[in-house]
PDB file with one MODEL, atoms N, CA, C and O in Angstrom:
MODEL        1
ATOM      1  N   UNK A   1      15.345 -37.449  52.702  1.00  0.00           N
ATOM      2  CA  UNK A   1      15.416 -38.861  52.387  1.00  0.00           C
ATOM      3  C   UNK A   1      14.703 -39.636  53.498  1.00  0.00           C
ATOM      4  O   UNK A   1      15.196 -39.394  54.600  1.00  0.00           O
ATOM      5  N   UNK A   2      13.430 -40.712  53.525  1.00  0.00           N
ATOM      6  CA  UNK A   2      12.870 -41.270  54.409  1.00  0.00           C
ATOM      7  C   UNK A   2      13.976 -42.124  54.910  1.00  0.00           C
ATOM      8  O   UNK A   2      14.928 -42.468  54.208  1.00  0.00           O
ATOM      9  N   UNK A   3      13.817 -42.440  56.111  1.00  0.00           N
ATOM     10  CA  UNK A   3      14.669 -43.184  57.351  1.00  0.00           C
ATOM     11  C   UNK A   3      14.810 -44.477  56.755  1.00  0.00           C
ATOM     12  O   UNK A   3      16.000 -44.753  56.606  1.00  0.00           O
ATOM     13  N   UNK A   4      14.140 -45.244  56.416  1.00  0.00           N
ATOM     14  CA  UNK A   4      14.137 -46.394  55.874  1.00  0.00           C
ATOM     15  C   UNK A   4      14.912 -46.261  54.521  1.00  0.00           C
ATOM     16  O   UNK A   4      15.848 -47.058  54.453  1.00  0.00           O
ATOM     17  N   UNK A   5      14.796 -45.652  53.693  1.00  0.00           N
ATOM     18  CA  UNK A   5      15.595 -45.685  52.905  1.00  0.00           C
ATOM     19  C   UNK A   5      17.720 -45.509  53.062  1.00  0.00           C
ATOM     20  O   UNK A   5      18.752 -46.083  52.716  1.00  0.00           O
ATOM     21  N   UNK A   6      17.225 -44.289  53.833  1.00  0.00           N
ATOM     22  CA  UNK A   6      18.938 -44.216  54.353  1.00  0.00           C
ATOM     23  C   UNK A   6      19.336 -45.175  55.049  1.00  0.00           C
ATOM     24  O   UNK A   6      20.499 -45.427  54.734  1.00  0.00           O
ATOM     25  N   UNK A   7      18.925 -45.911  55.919  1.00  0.00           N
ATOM     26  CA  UNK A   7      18.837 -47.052  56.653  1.00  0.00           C
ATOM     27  C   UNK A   7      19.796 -48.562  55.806  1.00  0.00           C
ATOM     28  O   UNK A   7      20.848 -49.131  56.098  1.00  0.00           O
ATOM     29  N   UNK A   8      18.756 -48.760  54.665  1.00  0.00           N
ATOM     30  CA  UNK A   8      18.998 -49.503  53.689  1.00  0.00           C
ATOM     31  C   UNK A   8      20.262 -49.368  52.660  1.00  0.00           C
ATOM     32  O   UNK A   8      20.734 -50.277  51.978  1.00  0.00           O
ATOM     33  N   UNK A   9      20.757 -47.793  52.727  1.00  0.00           N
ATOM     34  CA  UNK A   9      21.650 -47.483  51.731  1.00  0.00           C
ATOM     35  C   UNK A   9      23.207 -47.210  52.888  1.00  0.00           C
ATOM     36  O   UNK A   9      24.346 -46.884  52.553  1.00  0.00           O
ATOM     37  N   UNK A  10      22.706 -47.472  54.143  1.00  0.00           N
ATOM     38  CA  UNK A  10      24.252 -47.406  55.302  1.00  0.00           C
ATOM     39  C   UNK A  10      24.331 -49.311  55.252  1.00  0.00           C
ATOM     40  O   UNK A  10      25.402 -49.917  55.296  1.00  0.00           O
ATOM     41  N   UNK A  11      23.151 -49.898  55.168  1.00  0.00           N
ATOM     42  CA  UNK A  11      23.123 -51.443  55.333  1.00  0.00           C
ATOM     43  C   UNK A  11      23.957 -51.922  54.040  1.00  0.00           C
ATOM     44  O   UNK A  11      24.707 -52.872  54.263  1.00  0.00           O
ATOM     45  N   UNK A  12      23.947 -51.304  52.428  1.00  0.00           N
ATOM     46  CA  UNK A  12      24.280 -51.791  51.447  1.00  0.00           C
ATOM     47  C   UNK A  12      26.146 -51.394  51.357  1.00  0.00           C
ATOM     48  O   UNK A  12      27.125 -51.963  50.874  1.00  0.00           O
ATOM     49  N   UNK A  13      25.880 -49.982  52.192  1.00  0.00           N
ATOM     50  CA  UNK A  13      27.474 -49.514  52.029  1.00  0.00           C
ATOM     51  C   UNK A  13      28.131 -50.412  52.677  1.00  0.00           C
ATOM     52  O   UNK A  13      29.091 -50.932  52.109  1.00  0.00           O
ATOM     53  N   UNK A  14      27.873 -50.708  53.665  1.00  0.00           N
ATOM     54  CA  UNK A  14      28.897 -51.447  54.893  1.00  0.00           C
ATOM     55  C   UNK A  14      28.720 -53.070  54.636  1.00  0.00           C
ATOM     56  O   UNK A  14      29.322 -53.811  55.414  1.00  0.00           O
ATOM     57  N   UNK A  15      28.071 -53.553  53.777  1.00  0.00           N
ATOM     58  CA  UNK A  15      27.997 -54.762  53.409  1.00  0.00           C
ATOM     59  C   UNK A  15      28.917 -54.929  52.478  1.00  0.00           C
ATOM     60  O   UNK A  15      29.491 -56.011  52.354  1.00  0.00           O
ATOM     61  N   UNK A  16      29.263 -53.534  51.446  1.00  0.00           N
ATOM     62  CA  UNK A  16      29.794 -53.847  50.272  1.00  0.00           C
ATOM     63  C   UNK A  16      31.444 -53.937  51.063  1.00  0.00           C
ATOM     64  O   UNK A  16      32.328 -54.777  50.897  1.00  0.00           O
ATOM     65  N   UNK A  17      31.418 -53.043  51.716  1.00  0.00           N
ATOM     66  CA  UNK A  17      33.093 -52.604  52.450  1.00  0.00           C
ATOM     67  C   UNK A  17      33.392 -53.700  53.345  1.00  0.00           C
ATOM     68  O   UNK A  17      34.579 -53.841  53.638  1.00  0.00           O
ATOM     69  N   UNK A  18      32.484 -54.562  53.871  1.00  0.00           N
ATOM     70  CA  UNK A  18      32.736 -55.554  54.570  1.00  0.00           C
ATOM     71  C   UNK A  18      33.232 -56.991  53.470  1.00  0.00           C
ATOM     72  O   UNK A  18      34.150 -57.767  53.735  1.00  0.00           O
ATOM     73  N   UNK A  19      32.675 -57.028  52.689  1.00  0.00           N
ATOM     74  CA  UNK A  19      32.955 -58.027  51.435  1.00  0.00           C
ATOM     75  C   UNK A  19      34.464 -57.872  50.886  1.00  0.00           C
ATOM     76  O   UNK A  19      35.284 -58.738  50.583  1.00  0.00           O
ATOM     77  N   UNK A  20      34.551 -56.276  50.861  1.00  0.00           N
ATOM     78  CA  UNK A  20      36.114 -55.770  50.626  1.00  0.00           C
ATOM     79  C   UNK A  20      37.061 -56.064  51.478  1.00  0.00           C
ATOM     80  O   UNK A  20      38.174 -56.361  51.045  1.00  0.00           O
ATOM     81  N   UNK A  21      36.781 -56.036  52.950  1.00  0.00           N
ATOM     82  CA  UNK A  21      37.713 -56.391  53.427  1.00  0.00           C
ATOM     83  C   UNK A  21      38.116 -55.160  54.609  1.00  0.00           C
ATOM     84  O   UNK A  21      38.993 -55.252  55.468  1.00  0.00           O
ATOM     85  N   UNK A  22      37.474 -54.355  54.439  1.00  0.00           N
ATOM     86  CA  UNK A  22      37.757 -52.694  54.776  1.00  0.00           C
ATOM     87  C   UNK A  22      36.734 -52.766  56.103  1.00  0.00           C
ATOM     88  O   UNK A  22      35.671 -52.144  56.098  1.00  0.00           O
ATOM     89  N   UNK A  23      37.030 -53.335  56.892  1.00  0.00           N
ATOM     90  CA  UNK A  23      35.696 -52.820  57.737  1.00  0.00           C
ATOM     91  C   UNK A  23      36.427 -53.104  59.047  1.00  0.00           C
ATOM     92  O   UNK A  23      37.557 -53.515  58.785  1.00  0.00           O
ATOM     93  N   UNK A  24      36.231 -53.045  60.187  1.00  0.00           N
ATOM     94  CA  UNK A  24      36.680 -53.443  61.021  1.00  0.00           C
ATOM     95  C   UNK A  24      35.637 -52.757  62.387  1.00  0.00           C
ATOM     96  O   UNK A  24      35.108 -51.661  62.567  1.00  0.00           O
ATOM     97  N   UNK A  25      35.698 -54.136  63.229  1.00  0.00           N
ATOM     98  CA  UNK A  25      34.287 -53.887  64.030  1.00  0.00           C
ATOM     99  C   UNK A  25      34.958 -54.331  65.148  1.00  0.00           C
ATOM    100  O   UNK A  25      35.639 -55.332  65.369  1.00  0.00           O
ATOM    101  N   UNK A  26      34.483 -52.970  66.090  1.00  0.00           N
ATOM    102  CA  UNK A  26      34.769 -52.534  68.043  1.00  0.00           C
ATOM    103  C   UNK A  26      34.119 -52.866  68.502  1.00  0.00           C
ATOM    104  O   UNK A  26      32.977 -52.549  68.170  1.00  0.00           O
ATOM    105  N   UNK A  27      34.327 -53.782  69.646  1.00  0.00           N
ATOM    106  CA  UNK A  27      33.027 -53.881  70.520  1.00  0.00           C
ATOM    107  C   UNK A  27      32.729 -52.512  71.145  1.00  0.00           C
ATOM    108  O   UNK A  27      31.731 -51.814  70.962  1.00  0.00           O
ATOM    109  N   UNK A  28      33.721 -52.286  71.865  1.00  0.00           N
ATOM    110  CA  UNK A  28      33.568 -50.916  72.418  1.00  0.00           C
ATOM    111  C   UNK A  28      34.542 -49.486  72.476  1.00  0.00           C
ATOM    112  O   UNK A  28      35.640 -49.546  73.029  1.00  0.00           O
ATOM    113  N   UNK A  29      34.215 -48.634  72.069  1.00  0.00           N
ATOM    114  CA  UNK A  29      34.955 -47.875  71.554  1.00  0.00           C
ATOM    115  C   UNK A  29      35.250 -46.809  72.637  1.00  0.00           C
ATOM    116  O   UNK A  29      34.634 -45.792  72.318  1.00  0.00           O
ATOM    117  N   UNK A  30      35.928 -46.627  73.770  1.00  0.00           N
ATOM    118  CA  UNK A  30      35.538 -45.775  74.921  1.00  0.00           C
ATOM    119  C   UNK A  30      36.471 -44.615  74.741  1.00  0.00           C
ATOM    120  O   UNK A  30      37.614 -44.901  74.385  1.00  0.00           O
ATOM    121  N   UNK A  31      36.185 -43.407  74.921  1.00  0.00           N
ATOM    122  CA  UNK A  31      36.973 -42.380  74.912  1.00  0.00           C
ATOM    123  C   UNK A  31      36.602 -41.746  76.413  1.00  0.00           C
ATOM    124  O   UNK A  31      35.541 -41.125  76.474  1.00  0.00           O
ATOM    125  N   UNK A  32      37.415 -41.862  77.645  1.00  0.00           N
ATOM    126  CA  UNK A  32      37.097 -40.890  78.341  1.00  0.00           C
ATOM    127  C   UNK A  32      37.285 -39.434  78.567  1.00  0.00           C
ATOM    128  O   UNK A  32      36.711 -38.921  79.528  1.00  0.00           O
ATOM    129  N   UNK A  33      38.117 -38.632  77.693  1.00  0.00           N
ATOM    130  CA  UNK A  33      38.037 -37.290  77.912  1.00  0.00           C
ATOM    131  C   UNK A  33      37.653 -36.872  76.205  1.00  0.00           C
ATOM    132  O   UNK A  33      37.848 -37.675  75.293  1.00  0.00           O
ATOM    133  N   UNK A  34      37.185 -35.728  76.027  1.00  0.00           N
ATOM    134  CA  UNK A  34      37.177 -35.507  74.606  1.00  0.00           C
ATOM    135  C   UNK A  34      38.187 -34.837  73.979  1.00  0.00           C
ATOM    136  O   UNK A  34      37.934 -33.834  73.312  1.00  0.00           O
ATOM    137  N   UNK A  35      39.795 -35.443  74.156  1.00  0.00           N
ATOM    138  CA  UNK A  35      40.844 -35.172  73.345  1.00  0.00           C
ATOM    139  C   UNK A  35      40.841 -35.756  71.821  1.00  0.00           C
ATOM    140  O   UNK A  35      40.361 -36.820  71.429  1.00  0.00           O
ATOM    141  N   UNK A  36      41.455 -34.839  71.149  1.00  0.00           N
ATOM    142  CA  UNK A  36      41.500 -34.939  69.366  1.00  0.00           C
ATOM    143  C   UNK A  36      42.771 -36.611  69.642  1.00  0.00           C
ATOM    144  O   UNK A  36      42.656 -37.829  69.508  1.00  0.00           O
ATOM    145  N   UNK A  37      43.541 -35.927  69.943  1.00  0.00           N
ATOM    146  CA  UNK A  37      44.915 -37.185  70.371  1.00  0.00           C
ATOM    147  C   UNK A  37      44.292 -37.784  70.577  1.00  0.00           C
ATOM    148  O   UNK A  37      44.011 -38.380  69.537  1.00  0.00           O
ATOM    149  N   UNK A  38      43.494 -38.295  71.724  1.00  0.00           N
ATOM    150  CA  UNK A  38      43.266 -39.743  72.340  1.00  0.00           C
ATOM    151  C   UNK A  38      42.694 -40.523  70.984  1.00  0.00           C
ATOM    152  O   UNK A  38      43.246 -41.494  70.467  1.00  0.00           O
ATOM    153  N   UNK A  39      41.294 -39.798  70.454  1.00  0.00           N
ATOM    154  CA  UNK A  39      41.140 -40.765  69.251  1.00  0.00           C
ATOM    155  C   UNK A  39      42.061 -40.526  68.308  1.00  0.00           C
ATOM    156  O   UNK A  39      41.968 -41.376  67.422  1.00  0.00           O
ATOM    157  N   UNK A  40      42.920 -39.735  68.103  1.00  0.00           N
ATOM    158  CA  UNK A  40      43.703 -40.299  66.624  1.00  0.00           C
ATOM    159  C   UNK A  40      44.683 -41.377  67.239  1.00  0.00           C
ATOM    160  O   UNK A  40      45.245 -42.085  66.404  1.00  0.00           O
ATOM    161  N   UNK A  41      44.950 -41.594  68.456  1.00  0.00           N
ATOM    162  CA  UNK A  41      45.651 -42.683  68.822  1.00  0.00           C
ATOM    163  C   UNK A  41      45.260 -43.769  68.894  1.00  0.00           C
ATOM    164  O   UNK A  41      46.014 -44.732  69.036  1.00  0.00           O
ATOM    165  N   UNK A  42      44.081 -43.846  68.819  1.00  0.00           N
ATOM    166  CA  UNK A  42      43.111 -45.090  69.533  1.00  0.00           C
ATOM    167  C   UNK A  42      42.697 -45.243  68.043  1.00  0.00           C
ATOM    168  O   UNK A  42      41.587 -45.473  68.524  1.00  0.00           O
ATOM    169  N   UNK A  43      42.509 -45.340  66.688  1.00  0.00           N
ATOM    170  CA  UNK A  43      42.468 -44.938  65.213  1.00  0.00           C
ATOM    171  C   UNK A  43      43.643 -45.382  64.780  1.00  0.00           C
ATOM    172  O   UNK A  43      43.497 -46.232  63.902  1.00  0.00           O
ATOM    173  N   UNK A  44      44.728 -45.152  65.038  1.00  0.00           N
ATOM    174  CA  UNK A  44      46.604 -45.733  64.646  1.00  0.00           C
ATOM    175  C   UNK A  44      46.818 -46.689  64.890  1.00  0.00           C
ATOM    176  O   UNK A  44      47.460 -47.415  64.130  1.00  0.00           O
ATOM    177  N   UNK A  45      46.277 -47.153  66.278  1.00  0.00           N
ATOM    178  CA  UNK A  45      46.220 -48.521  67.073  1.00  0.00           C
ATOM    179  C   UNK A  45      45.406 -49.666  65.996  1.00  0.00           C
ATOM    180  O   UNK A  45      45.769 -50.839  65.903  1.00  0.00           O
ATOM    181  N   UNK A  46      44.668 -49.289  65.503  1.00  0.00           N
ATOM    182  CA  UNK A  46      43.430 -50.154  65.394  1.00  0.00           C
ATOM    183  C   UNK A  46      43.783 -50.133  63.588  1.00  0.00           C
ATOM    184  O   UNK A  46      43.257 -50.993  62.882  1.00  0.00           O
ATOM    185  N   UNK A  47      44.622 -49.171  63.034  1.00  0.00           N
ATOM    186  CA  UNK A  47      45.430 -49.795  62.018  1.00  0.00           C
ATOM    187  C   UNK A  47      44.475 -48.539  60.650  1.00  0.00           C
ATOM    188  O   UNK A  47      44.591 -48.587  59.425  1.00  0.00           O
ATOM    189  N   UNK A  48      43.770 -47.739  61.330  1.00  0.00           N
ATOM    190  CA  UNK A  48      43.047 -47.104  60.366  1.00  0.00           C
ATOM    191  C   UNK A  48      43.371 -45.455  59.759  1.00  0.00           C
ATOM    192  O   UNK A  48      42.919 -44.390  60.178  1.00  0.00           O
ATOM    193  N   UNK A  49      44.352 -45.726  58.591  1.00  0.00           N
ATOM    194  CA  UNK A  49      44.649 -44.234  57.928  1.00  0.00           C
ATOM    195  C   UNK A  49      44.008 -43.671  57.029  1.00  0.00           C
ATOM    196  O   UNK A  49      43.590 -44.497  56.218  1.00  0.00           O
ATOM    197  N   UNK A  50      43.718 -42.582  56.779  1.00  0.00           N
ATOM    198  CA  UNK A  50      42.921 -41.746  55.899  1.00  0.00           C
ATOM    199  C   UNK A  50      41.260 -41.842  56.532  1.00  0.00           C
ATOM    200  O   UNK A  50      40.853 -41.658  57.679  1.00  0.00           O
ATOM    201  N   UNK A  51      40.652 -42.143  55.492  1.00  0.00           N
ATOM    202  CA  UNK A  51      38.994 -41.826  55.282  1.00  0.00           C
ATOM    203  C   UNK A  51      38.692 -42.743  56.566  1.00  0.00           C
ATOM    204  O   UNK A  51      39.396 -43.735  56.760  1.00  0.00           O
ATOM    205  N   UNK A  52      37.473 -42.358  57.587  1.00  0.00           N
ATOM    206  CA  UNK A  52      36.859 -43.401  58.259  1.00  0.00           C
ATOM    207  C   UNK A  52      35.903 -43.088  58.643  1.00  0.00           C
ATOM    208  O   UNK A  52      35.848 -41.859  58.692  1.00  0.00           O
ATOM    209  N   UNK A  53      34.593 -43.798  59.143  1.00  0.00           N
ATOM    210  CA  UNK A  53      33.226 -43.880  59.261  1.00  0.00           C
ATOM    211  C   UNK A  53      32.937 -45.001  60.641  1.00  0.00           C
ATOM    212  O   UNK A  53      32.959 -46.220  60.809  1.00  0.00           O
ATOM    213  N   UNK A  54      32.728 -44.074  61.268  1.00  0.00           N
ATOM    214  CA  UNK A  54      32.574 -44.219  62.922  1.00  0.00           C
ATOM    215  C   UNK A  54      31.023 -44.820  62.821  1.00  0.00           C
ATOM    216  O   UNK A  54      30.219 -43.895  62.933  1.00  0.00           O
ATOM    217  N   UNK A  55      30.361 -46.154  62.634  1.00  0.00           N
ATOM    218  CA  UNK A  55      28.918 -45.838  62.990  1.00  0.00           C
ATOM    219  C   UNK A  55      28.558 -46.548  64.828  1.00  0.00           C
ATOM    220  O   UNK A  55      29.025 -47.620  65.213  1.00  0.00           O
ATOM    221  N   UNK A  56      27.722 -45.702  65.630  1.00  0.00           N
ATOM    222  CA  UNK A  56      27.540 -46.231  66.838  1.00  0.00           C
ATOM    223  C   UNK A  56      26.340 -46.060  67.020  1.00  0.00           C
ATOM    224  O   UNK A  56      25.882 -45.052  66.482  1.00  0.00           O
ATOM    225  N   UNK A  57      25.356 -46.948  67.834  1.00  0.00           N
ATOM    226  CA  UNK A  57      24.377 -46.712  67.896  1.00  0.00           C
ATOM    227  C   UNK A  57      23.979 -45.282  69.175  1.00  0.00           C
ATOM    228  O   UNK A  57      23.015 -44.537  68.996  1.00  0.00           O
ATOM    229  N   UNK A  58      24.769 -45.171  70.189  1.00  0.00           N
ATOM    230  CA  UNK A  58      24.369 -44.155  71.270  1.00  0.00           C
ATOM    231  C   UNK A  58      26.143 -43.589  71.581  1.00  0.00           C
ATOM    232  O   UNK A  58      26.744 -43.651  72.653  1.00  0.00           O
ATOM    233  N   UNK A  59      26.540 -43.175  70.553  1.00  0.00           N
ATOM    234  CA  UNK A  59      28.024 -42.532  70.476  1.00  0.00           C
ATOM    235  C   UNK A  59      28.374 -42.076  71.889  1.00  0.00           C
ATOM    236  O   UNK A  59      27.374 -42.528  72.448  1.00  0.00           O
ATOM    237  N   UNK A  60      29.194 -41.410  73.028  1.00  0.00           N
ATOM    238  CA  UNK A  60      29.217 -40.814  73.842  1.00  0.00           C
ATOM    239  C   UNK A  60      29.762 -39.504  73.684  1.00  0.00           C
ATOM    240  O   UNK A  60      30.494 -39.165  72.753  1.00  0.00           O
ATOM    241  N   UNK A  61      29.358 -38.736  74.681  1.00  0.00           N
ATOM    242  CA  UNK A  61      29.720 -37.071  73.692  1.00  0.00           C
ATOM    243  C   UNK A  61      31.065 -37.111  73.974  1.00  0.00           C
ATOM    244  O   UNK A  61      31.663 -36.403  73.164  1.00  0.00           O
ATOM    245  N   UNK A  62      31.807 -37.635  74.774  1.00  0.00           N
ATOM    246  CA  UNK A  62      33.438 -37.492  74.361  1.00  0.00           C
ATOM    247  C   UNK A  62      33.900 -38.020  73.039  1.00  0.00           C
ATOM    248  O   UNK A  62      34.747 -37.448  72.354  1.00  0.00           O
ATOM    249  N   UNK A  63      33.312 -39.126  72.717  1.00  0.00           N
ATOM    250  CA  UNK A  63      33.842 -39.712  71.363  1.00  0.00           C
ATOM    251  C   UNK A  63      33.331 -38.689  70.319  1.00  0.00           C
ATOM    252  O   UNK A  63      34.064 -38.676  69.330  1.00  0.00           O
ATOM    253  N   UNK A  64      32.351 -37.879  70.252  1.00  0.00           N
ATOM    254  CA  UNK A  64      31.843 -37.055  69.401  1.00  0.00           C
ATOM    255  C   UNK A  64      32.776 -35.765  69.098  1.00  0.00           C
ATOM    256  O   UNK A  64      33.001 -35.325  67.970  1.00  0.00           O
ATOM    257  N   UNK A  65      33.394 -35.120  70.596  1.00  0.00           N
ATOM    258  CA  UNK A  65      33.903 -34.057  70.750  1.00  0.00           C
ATOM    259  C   UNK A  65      35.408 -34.470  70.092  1.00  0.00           C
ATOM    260  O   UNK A  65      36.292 -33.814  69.541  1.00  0.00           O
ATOM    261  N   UNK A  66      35.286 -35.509  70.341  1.00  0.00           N
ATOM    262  CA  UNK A  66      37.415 -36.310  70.269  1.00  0.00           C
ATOM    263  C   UNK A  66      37.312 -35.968  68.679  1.00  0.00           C
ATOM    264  O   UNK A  66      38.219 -35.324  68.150  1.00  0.00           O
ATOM    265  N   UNK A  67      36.157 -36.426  67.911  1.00  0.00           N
ATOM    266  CA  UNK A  67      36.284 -36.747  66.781  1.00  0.00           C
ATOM    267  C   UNK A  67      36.016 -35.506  65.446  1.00  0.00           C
ATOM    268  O   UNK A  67      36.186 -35.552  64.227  1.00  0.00           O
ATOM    269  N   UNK A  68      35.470 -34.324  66.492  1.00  0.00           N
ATOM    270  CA  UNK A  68      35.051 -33.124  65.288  1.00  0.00           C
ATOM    271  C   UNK A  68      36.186 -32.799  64.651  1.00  0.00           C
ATOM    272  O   UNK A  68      36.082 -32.811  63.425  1.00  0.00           O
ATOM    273  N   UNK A  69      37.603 -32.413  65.240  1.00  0.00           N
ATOM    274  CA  UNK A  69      38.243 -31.887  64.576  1.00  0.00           C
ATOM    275  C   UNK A  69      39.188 -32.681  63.511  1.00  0.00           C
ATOM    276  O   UNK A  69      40.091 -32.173  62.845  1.00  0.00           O
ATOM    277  N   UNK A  70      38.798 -33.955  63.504  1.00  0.00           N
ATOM    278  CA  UNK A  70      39.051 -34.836  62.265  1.00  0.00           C
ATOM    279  C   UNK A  70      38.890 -34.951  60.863  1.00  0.00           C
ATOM    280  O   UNK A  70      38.106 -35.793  60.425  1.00  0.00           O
ATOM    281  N   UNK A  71      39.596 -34.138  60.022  1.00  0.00           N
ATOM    282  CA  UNK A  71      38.536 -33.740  58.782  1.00  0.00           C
ATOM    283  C   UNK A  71      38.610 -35.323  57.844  1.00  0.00           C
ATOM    284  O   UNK A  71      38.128 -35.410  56.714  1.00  0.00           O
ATOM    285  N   UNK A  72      39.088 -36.137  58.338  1.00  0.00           N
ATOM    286  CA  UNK A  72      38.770 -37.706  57.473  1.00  0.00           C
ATOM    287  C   UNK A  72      37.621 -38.502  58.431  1.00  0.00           C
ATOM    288  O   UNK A  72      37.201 -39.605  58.081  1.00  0.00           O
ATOM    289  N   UNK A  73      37.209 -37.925  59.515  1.00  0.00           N
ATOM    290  CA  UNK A  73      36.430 -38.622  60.449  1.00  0.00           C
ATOM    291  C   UNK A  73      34.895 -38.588  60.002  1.00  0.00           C
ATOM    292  O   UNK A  73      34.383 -37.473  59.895  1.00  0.00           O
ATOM    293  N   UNK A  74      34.334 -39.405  59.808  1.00  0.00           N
ATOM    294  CA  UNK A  74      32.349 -39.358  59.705  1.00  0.00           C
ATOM    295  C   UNK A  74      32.068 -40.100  60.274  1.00  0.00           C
ATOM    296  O   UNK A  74      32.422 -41.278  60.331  1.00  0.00           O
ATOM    297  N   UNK A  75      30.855 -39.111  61.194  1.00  0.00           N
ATOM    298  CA  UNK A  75      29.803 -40.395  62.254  1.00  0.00           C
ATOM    299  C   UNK A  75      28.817 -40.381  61.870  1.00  0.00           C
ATOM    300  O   UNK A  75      28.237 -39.448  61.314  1.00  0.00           O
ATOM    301  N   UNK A  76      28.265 -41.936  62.213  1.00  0.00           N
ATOM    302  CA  UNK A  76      26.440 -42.386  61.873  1.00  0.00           C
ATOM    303  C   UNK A  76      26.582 -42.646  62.996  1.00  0.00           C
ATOM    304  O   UNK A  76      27.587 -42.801  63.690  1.00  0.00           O
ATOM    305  N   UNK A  77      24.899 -42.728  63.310  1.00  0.00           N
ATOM    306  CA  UNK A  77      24.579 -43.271  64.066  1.00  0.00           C
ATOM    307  C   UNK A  77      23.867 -44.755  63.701  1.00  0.00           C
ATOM    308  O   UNK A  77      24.177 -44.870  62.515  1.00  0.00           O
ATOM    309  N   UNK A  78      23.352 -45.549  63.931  1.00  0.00           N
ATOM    310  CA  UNK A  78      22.363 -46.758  63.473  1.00  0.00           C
ATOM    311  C   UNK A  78      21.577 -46.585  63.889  1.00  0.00           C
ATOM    312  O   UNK A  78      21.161 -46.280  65.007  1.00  0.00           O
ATOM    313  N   UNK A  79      21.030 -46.889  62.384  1.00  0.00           N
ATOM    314  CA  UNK A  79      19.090 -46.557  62.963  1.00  0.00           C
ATOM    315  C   UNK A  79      18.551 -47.652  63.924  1.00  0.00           C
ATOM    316  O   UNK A  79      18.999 -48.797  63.869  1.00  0.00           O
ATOM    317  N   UNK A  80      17.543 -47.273  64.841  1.00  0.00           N
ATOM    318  CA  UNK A  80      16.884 -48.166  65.584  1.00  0.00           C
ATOM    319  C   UNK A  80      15.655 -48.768  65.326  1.00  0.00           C
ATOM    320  O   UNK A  80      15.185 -49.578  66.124  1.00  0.00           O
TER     321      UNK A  80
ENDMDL
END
């Protein structure tokens, strides 16, 4: 799928989920060690159960590592 296109179809998803009501936006999302706990705590806090979609533009590899063993967890990145 060209970049621009996927680009356009993460821009239409998160527009539609934002209209819904479903969205909720971090300034900063910091994980310092890469524990599974720390983010499912920091995820409970912030009020979010089941399905979720992490997008960051330069993720940090703790937040990456925190988040593999999440099977409701998906990361984007944003295109640049």
């Amino acid at each position: 799928m060209p970049k621009k296109a996927r680009a356009a179809a993460l821009r239409a998803a998160l527009t539609l989920r934002l209209t819904e009501g479903a969205v909720k936006v971090v300034e900063a999302f910091v994980v310092e060690e890469p524990k599974t706990k720390v983010l499912k705590g920091l995820l409970a806090k912030l009020g979010i159960a089941g399905k979720a979609v992490v997008v960051d533009h330069q993720p940090a590899d703790a937040l990456l590592l925190s988040g593999r063993n999440l099977p409701d967890v998906r990361w984007s990145r944003t295109p640049t």
